[in-house]
N, C-alpha and C positions, 0 to 999 in steps of 0.2 A: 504493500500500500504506500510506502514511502516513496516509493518508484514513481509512481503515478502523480503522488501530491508534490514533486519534484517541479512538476511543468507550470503547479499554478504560481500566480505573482504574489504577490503579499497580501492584497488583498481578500482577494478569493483564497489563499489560506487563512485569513483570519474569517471568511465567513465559515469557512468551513470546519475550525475548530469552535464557533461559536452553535455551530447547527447541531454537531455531535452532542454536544457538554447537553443542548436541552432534550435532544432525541436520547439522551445517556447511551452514546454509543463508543463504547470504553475503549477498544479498539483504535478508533479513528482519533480520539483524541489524545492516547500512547503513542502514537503514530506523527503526529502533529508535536508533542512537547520531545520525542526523542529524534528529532530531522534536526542535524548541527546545523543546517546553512539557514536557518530562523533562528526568532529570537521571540518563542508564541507569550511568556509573558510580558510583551509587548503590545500584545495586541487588543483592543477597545471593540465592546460594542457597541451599536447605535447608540445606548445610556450614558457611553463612555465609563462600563465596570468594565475589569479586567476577568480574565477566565476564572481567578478562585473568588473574588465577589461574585461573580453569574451564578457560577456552581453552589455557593453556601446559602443567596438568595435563594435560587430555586431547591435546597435541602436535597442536595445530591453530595449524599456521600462516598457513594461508590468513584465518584469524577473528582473530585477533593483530596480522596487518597491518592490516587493516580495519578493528577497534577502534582500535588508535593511530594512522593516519590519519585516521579520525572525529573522533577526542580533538584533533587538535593543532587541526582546524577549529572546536572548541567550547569550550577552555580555553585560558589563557596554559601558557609553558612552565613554570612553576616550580610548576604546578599537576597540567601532565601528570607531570611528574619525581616529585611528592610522593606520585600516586595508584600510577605505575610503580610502585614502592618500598612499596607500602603494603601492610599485612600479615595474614596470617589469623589466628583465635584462636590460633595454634599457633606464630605469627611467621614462617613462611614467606611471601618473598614468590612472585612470578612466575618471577619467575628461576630461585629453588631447585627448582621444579616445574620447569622447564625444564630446569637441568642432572639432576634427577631421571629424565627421559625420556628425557635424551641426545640433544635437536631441538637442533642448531647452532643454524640459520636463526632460532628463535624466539630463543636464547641470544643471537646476534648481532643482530637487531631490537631485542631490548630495554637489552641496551648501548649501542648503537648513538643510546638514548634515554634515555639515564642511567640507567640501572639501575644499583645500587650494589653489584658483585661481591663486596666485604667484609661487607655486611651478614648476620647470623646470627638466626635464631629465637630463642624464648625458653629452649633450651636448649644456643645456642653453637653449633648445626648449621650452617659456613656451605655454598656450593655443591659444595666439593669431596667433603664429608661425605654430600651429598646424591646425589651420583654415585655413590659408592661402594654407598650403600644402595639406587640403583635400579641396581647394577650396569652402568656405562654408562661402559669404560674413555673411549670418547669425550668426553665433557665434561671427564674429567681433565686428559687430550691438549690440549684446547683451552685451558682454565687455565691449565696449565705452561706449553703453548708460547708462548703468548702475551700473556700477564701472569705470568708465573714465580713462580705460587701456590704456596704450601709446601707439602706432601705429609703433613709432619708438624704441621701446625696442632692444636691442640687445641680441642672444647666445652667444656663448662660442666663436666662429669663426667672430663675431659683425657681424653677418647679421640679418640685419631688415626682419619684415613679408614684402617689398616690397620688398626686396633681393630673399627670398624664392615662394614672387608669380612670378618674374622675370625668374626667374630658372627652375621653376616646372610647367610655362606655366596656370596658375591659374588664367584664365583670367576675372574670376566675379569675383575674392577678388581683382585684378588690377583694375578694374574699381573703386568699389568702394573703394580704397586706393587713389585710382588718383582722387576722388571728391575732397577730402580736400584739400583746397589750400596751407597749410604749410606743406604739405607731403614734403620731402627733395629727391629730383629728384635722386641728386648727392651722399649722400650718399654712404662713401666707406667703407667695412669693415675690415678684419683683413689685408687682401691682396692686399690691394687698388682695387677692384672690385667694381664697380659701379653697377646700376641696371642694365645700357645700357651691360655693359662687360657681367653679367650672361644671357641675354634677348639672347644674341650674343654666347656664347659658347653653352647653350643648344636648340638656330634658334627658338625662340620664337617670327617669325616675325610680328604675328600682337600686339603682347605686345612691340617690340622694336617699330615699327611705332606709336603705341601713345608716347613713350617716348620720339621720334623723337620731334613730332607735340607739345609734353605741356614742350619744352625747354629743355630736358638732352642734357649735352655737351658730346661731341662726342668725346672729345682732349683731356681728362681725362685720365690720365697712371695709372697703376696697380703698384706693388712695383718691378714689373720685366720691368716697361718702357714702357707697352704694351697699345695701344690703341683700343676701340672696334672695329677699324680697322683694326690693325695688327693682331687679333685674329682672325679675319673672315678671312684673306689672308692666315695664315698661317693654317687654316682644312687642314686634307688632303681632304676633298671633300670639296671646295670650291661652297658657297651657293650664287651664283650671285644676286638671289635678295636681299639679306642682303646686302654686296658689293656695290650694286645700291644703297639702300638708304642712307648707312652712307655717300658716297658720292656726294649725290645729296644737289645741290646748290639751292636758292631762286631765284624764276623768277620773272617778273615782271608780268605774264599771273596769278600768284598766285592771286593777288589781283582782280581779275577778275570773281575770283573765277571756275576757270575752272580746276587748282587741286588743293588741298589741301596741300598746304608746309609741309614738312619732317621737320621744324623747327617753333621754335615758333612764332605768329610773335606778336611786339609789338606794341600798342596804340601809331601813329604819328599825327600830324597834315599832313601830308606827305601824309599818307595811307586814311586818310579822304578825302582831295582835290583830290584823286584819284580817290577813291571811284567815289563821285560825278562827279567831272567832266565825269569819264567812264558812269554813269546814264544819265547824261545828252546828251551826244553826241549818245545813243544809244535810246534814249525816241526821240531827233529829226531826227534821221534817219526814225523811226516808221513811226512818224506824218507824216514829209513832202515828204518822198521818199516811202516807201514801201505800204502806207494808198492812197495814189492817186494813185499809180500806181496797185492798187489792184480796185479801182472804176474804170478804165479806161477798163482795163479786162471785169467786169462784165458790163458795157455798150455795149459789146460788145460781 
C-alpha cells in the first residue's frame, strides 16, 4: 500500500490519512505514518486538528495507539511529547477531546505519553471543564481519583466545571458534582453569576430544582444587581415554571413529606418532634379508627 500512496502529493495524502482515521481503517493509516518521504503529523484537517486530535475527538482508540506507536518509530521523544501537547486554533489539545468523550483508554495512552493534564485552551478550559461540557461524569472520576484534580478550578471567565455543567444542562456530571458535600453551591464567577443564575439563563430546570433543594440562595446578585429572578422575569419568553420555583416558599405539608421543598431544609429538633408527632397521630388513627372500622365491614 505504500507503493501506491507513493504517487499521491501531499495533499491527497493528507486526505487520505484523514478518511482512514474516520472510516478506522488501521491499515491505511500505519501505512501513511510509516512512509519516510512524509511528515503525516503534519498534516490538518479542514478544522485545522491534526490526526491525534481527529482521532481522540472522534474516540478512536484503536487509530491513537497506532498513531503514537508510529510517532515514537519516527520522532525523538521530546518531539513526540511536544506534538502530544500541541494544540488546535481553539487550544485544545488531544487530551481535552479525550476527556471531552469520556475514552479512558485514549485518556490513559496519552498520559501515559506525556500529555500535560494541567494544560488549558485559550480560554482557561482545562480537562475537567471539558468533561463536564461533554457530560462524561467518567473522566471526572478518573481526574479526582487519580491525580486529585480540583473540582472547583477556574477558566479565564472563573467558571467552575459546576458553572459549565449548570449552563450546558450536563446533568450526570451535576449529579455527580452535587455528591461532594464541599462543592460551593454559590460560587460566582467573573460576572457574579452563580450556578442558580446560568441553570436560569440557559432553563436548565431540573439542574436549577436540585440547586433549589441542596441550598443555593436564590438573593445572590450578579455584578449588574441581577437576581436569578430578575433574569427569569426579564426573557423575552418568560418560563413560568422556573418563575414558580424560585418563588416558591417552604410549607409546612413539606415535612410530611408530601412535596419535596425547593429549598434546603435543615436538621431541627423542631422538624424531628414533627416528624414524630405527624407518625404518631397517623399510626393511631390506623389502629383505633380505620383497623375497627374495617372488621366491622367484613363482619358484615
Amino acid at each position: 500500500m505504500t507503493n501506491e500512496l507513493d504517487a499521491f502529493s501531499n495533499d491527497e495524502m493528507s486526505n487520505s490519512l484523514f478518511n482512514g482515521i474516520m472510516n478506522e481503517d488501521i491499515a491505511l493509516v500505519k501505512s501513511i505514518f510509516t512512509n519516510n518521504k512524509i511528515k503525516p503529523w503534519e498534516f490538518k484537517n479542514k478544522d485545522n486538528y491534526n490526526a491525534l486530535q481527529t482521532a481522540s475527538f472522534s474516540s478512536l482508540f484503536s487509530i491513537v495507539k497506532v498513531i503514537i506507536d508510529e510517532m515514537k518509530n519516527r520522532v525523538q521523544l521530546i518531539e513526540l511529547t511536544k506534538w502530544i501537547n500541541s494544540k488546535s486554533d481553539l487550544g485544545f489539545t488531544a487530551l481535552h477531546y479525550a476527556s471531552y468523550k469520556g475514552n479512558i483508554d485514549i485518556i490513559k495512552i496519552l498520559i501515559e505519553n506525556h500529555a500535560n493534564i494541567i494544560e488549558t485552551n485559550n480560554n482557561g478550559l482545562n480537562v475537567m471543564h471539558m468533561a463536564v461540557q461533554g457530560d462524561q461524569p467518567k473522566s471526572l472520576i478518573y481526574f479526582k481519583e487519580k491525580y486529585k484534580m480540583n473540582f472547583e478550578v477556574k477558566d479565564a471567565l472563573g467558571s467552575t466545571p459546576l458553572h459549565w455543567a449548570c449552563y450546558h444542562g450536563s446533568e450526570y456530571a451535576f449529579q455527580f458534582l452535587l455528591s461532594f458535600e464541599n462543592i460551593d453551591l454559590n460560587k460566582v464567577d467573573n460576572e457574579g453569576l452563580t450556578p442558580l443564575h446560568l441553570s436560569v439563563m440557559s432553563e436548565r430546570n431540573n439542574i436549577l430544582k436540585k440547586l433549589l433543594q441542596n441550598g443555593a440562595k436564590r438573593d445572590l446578585r450578579d455584578r449588574k444587581g441581577r437576581t436569578p429572578l430578575d433574569l427569569a422575569n426579564n426573557k423575552r419568553v418568560v418560563n413560568t415554571k422556573i418563575v414558580e420555583m424560585l418563588n416558591e416558599e417552604k410549607k409546612s405539608c413539606h415535612m410530611c413529606v408530601i412535596k419535596i421543598p425547593l429549598q434546603k431544609l435543615e436538621k431541627s429538633n423542631f422538624n424531628i418532634y414533627f416528624f414524630m408527632t405527624s407518625h404518631f397521630i397517623l399510626e393511631t388513627l390506623v389502629f383505633f379508627i380505620l383497623l375497627p372500622c374495617k372488621i366491622i365491614l367484613l363482619k358484615f
